[in-house]
SEFIMI-105975 format. One record per residue (C-alpha): x, y, z; residue in one letter. Coordinates in steps of 0.001 Angstrom, whole numbers, padded with zeros to 6 digits, always signed. Each point is the difference from the previous one (the first is absolute). Example, Ala and Ser with C-alpha at 12.3 -4.5 7.8 and 13.67 -1.06 7.14 Angstrom:
SEFIMI-105975
+012300-004500+007800A/+001370+003440-000660S/
END
This chain:
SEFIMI-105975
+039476+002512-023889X/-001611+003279+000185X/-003156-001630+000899X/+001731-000963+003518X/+001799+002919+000007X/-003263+002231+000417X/-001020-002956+002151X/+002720+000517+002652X/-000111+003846-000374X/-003765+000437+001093X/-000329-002627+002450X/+001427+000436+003658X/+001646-002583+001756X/-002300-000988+002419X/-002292-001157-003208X/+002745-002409-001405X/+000265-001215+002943X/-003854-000250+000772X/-000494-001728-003589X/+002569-001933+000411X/-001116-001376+003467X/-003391-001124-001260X/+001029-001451-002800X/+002112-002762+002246X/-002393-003393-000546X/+000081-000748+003916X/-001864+003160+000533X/-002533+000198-002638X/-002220-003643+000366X/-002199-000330-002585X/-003409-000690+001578X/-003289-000878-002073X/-003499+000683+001653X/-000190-003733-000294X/+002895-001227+002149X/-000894+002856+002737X/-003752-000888+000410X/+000944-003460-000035X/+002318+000241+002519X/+002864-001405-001623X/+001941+003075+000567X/-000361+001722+003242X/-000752+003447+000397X/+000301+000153+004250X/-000864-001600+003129X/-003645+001679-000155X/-001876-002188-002191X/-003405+001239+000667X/-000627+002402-003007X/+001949+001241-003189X/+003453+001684+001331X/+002210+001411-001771X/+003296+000038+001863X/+001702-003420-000004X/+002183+000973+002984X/+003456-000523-001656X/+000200+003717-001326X/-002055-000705-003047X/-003495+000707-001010X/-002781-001535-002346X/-002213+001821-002023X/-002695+001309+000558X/+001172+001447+003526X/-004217+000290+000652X/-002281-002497-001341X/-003383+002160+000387X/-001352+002270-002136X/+001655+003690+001168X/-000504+001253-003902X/+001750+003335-001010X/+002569+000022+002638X/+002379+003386+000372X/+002671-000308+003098X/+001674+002721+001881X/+003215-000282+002031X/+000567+002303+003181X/+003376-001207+001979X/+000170-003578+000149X/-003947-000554-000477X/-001666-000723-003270X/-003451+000952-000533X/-003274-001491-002940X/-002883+001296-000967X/-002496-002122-002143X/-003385+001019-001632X/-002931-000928+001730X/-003149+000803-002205X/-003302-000117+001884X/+001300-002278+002644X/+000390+001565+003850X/+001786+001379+001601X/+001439+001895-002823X/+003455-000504-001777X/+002240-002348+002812X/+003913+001008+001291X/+002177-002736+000291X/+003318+000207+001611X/+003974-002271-000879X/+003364+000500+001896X/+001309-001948-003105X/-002282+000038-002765X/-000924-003540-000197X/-002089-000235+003404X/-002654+001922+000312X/-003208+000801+002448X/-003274+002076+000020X/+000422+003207+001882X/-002827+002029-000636X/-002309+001038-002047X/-000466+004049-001509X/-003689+000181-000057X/-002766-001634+001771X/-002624+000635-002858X/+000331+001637-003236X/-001471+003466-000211X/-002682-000663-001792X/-003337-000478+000854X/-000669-002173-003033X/+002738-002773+001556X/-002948-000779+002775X/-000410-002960-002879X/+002186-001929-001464X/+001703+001867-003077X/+001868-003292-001401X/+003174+001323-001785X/-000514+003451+000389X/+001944+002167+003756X/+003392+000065+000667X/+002093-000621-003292X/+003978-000463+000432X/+001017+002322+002453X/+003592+001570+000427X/+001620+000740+002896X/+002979+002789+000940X/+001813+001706+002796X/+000613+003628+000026X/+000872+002627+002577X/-000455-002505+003045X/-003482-001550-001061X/-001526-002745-002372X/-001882+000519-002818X/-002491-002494-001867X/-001872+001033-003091X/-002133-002551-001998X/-002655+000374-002483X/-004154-000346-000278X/-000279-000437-003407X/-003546+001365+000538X/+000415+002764+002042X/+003775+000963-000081X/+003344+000618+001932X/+000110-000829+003655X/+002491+000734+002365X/+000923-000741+003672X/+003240+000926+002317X/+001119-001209+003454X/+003164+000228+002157X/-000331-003701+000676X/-000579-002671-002434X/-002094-001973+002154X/-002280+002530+000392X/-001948+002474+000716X/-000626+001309-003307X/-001339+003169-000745X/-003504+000090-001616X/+000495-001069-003614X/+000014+003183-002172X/-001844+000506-003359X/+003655+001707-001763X/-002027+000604-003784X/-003895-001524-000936X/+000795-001628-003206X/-001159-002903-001784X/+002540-002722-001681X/+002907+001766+001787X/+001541-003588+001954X/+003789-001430+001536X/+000621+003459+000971X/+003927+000427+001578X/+001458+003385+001397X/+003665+001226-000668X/+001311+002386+002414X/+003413+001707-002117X/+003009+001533+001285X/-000773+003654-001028X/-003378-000517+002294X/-002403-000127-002850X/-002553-003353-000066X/-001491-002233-002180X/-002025-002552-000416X/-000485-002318-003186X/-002961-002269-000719X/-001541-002448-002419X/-003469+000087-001530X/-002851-002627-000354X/-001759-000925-003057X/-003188-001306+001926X/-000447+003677+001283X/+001247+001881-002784X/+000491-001643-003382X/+003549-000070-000220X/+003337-001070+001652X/+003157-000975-000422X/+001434+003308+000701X/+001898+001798+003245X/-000766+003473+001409X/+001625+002216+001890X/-001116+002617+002240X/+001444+003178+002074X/-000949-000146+003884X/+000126+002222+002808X/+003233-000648+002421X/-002669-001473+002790X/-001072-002762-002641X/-003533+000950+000685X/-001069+001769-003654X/+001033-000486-003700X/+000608+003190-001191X/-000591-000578-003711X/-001302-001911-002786X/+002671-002213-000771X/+002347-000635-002181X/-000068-003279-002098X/+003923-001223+000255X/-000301-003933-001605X/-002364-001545-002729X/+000264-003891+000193X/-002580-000620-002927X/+003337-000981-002309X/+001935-002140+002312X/-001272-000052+003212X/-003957-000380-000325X/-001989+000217+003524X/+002931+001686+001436X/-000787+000528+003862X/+000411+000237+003950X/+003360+002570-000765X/+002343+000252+003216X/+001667+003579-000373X/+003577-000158+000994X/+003309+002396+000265X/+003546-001580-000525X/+003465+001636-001118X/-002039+002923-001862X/-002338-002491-001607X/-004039-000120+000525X/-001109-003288-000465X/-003083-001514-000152X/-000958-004273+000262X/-002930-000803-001604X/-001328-003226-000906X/-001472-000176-003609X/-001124-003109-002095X/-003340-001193+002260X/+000405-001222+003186X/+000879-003667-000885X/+001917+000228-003197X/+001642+003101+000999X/+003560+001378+000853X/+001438+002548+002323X/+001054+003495-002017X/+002173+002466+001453X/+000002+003563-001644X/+002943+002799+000861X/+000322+003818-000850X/+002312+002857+000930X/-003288+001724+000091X/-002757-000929+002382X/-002802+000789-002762X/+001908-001892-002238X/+001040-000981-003324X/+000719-003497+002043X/+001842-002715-001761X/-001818-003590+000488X/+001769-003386+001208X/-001456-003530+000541X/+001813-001449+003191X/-001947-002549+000762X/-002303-002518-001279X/-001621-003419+000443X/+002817-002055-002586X/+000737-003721+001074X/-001349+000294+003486X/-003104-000893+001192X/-000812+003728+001675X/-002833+001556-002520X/-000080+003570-000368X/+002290+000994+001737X/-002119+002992+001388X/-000300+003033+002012X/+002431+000376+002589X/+002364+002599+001771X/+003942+000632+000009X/+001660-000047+003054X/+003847+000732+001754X/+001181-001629+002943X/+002515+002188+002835X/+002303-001547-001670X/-000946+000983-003376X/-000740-003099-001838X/-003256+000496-001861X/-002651-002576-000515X/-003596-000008-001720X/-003211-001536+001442X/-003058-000761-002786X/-002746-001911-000244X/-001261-003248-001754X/-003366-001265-000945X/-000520-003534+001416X/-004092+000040-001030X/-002277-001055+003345X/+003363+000794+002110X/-000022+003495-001137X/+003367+002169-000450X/+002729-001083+001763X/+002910+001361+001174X/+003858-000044-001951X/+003335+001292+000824X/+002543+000396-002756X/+003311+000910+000384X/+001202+003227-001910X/+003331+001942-000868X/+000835+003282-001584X/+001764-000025-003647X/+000253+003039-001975X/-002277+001432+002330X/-002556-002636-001336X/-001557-002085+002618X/+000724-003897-000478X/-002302-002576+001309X/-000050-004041+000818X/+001990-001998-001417X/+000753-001276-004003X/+000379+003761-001430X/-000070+000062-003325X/+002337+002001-002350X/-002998+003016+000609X/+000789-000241+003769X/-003362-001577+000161X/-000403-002506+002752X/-002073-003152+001207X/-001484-000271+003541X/+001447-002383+002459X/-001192-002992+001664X/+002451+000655+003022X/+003104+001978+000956X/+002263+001213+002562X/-002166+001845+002817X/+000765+003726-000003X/+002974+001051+002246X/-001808+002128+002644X/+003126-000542+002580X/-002423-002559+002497X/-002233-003128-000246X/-003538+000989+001038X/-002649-002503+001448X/-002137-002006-002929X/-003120+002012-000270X/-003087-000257-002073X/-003157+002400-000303X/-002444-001198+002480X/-002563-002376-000641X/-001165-001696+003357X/-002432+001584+002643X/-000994-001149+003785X/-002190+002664+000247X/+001725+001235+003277X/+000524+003318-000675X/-002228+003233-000129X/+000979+000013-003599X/-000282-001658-003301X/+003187-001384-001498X/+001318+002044-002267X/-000493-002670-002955X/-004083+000295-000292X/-001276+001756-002170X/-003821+000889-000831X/-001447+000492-003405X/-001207+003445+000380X/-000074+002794+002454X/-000660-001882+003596X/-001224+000786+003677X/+000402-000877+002617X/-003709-000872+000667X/+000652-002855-002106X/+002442-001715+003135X/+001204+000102+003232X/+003637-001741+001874X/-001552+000974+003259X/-003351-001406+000027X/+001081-003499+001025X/+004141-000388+000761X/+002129-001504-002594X/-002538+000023-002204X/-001248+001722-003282X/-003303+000900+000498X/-001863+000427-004011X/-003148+001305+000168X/-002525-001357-002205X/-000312+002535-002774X/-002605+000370-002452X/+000322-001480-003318X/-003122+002079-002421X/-001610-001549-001901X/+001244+001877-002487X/+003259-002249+000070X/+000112-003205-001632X/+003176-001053+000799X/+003029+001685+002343X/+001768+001889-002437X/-001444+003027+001171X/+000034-000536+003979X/+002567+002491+002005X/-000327-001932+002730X/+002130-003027-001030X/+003581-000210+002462X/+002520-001074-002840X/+004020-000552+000072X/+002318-000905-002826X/+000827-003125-001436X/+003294-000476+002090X/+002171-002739-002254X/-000893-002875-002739X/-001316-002866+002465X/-001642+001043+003606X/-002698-000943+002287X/-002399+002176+001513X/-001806-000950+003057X/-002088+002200+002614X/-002517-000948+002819X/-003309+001533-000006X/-003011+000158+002552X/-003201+000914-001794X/-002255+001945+001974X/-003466+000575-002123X/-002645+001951+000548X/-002133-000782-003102X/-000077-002973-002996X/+002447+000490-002269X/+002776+001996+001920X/+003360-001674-000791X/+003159+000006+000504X/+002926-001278-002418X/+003687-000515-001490X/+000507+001207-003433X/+002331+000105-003265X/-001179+002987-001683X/+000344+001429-003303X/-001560+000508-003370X/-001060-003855+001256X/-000355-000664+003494X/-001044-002889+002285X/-000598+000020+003694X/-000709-002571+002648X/-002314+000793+002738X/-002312-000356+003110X/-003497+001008-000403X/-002880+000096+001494X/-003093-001785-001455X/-003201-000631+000539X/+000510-003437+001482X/+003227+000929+001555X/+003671+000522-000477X/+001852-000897-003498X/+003310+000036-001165X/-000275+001101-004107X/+002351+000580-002671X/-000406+002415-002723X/+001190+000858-003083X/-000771+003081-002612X/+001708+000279-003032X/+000829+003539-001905X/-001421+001558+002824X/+000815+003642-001419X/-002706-000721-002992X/-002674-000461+002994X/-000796-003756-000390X/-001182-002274+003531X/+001368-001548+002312X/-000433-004007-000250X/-000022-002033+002986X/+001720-002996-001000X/+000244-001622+003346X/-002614+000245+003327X/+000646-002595+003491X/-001670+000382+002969X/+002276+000808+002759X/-002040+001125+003223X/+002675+001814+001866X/+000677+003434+000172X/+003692-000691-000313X/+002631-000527-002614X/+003502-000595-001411X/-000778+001150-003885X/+003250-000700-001841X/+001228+000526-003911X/+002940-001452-001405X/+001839+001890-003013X/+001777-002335-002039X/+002655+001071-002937X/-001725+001540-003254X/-002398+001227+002563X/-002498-002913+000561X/-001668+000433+003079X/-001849-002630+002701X/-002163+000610+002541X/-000732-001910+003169X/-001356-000170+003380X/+000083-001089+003385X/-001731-000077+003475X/+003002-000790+002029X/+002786+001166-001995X/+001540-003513+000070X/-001498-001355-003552X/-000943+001944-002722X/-002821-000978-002344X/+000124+001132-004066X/-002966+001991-000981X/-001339+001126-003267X/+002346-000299-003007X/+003269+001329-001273X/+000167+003554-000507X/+002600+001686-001868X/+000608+003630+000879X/-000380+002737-002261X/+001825+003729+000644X/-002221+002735+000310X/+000037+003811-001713X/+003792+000401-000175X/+000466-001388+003022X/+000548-004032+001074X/-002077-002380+001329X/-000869+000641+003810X/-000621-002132+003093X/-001927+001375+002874X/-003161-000285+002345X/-003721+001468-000357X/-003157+000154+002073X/-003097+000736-001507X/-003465+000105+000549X/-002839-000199-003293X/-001903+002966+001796X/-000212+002827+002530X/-002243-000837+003148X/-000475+001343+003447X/+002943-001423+000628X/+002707-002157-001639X/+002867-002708+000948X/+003299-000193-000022X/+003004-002196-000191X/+003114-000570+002220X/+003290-001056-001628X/+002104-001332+002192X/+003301+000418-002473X/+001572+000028-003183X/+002441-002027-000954X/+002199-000805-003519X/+002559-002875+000087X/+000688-003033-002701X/
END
């Protein structure tokens, strides 16, 4: 009895209610990744890619099936905003916007190109690590860490953009997952992890005094948790303020086999008590990992993480989570600990309205003056490399030189790339090679630490259509062609199905009616901390007088 009785006296009514709400069996289906890809349960009328709302006021997780890794969300008013790390890819660390949590789109981007000179090549694994985001005083902050060169920071008044130039706050090396804390009394914090690659040791959380414009860390830092007992590889800490509480969510354990900590003080530079809330248990959702806590108007609070789905890279969750005790609870089957299991699906979060079904953007017709915001490059880009304006509707890629240094792609910049966008997809785009030497191509590709492409080249005794493989591309093996017709037209549909477990298949076709298979099955590989990619390329095997080009006509994912 005095169990409930504590029970009753620290929970508020609207929690009962909330708990008791969800727990009602019509609400809560109980969806496997198996029924949902199948089909057998559906999850809306738009059936053309992974989505997470099923349009009767549930959800299935994850809400994104693409690899935004390290996510942190913000709410200002009624709009949610996510941050995810972005590594050496460009532009640099992408914003992503939700009226309701569970739909989401690309709005911007914070950085064209890293600050870095040294990013003009591909530095697989190393850039923007797990940024945070925060608003203070009328503005947004994002912070994230190099774990080369140190803390960056960048504000704006709008999330979409502009951003101001991203600011070197402390050179350090190691210091990474970096998340500021703006207090009541108008002091400010921020609290980081450290990495072992850089500096021998980790598993431990720092925290640091900074000055009230978030711009410099005033001190050395004080070390306020030590995970090597119970919480080895403790990391990516989210710095929070609740009913006189700091707390700090941290995911320890490894990435996979890991669990979601939350730590809580009276005093911001500790002693902090520890608390597992959430971990992988009966459920098929690994990790769980990194992620951000978030309130709606309403005050219902919720917690977004990631997953590690291999070739598919780290995918997107929302758990449900309560207040007990001034503990955070999360998912669903808490144990007598308060420690919860993820959930496969759940009541959508009350945000008052029902918003449009919305996924981050994948397709391009090329008919803007812009990129879409869902390429990426692998390194610092320019714009020498394309052009929208050159020929309208199109993507102009100039043929860049590949040295002859480079045995493979892994370290080309010039390679337009996009996230894996759900379990099963087709990519198709139209291309118009436009040579002006042997050997200039253009092509689709899968890339990762293996990659494969399918393209149009020129050869000495005309045009061919090859596929290509390289396997462990990062240890600087070849490329293999595994697969050469001759096609002798300067036009193409170039095509790549992604099956489930990642298998891919390539095809072909001169009139876009009939696709032909070419090469074998390839099956995708994620890259350095990142997922697999597909995307576009033109290249050329050397510089001359002058070089080609080629014309895609559009972009387009479907299944």
């Amino acid at each position: 009895m005095q169990y409930f009785h504590n029970f009753f006296k620290n929970v508020n009514l609207r929690t009962i209610i909330y708990l008791v709400v969800v727990s009602l069996p019509i609400t809560l289906p109980s969806y496997s990744y198996a029924q949902v890809a199948s089909g057998e349960i559906k999850r809306s009328e738009n059936k053309s890619l992974w989505v997470a709302d099923n349009g009767n006021g549930t959800y299935t997780n994850p809400i994104i099936f693409a690899d935004y890794s390290d996510p942190d969300v913000l709410r200002v008013g009624e709009d949610f905003y996510m941050v995810s790390s972005s590594f050496n890819c460009t532009p640099v660390m992408p914003v992503l916007h939700s009226k309701d949590l569970v739909n989401w789109a690309i709005i911007g981007h914070v950085s064209e190109n890293l600050p870095s000179a040294e990013y003009r090549q591909p530095q697989h694994g190393k850039g923007c690590w797990a940024p945070s985001i925060r608003f203070h005083a009328g503005e947004f902050y994002v912070y994230y860490g190099d774990p080369d060169l140190g803390i960056y920071m960048s504000k704006a008044k709008n999330p979409s953009g502009p951003w101001e130039p991203l600011l070197l706050v402390r050179q350090a090396k190691g210091w990474i997952d970096p998340c500021p804390l703006w207090d009541d009394d108008g002091n400010v914090y921020l609290v980081h992890a450290w990495a072992k690659s850089r500096v021998g040791f980790n598993s431990v959380l720092t925290v640091h005094r900074m000055s009230t414009d978030g711009k410099q860390i005033l001190d050395d830092g004080v070390m306020v948790f030590d995970g090597h007992k119970n919480h080895p590889t403790i990391e990516g800490p989210k710095f929070y303020k609740r009913n006189g509480y700091y707390y700090i969510f941290a995911p320890a354990g490894g990435v996979a086999p890991g669990w979601q900590t939350v730590l809580r003080s009276k005093n911001v530079l500790g002693p902090y008590e520890e608390k597992i809330v959430l971990r992988q248990g009966k459920s098929t959702i690994n990790g769980p990992h990194q992620g951000g806590w978030i309130e709606t108007e309403k005050g219902d609070s919720w917690f977004i993480h990631f997953q590690d789905r291999g070739a598919y890279g780290r995918i997107i969750h929302l758990q449900p989570m309560w207040w007990m005790n001034d503990w955070p609870r999360m998912g669903m089957n808490q144990d007598s600990s308060g420690c919860g299991e993820p959930v496969m699906a759940w009541k959508k979060p009350d945000v008052g309205k029902i918003y449009p079904i919305e996924m981050p953007q994948t397709n391009d017709e090329f008919d803007s003056t812009a990129l879409g915001l869902q390429w990426q490059w692998q390194a610092n880009h320019s714009d020498q490399w394309y052009s929208l304006t050159e020929k309208k509707g199109a993507l102009r890629l100039k043929s860049i030189v590949i040295p002859d240094s480079n045995v493979n792609l892994w370290s080309v910049p010039n390679l337009l790339l996009q996230k894996f966008p759900a379990p099963e997809f087709i990519a198709t785009t139209q291309v118009i090679l436009s040579p002006a030497n042997v050997g200039e191509k253009a092509g689709l590709i899968i890339m990762g630490l293996d990659y494969s492409y399918i393209s149009i080249v020129k050869k000495t005794d005309g045009v061919h259509l090859t596929k290509v493989v390289c396997k462990d591309a990062d240890k600087g093996t070849g490329e293999i062609e595994e697969a050469d017709v001759l096609f002798m037209r300067d036009s193409v549909m170039l095509r790549v199905a992604i099956d489930t477990e990642a298998v891919c298949r390539f095809s072909y076709s001169g009139e876009g009616s009939v696709f032909k298979p070419l090469g074998k099955e390839f099956v995708a590989r994620e890259g350095k901390w990142i997922g697999a990619k597909v995307g576009i390329f033109s290249s050329s095997p050397f510089e001359s007088i002058s070089n080609g080009y080629s014309d895609f006509d559009w972009f387009r994912i479907n299944n």
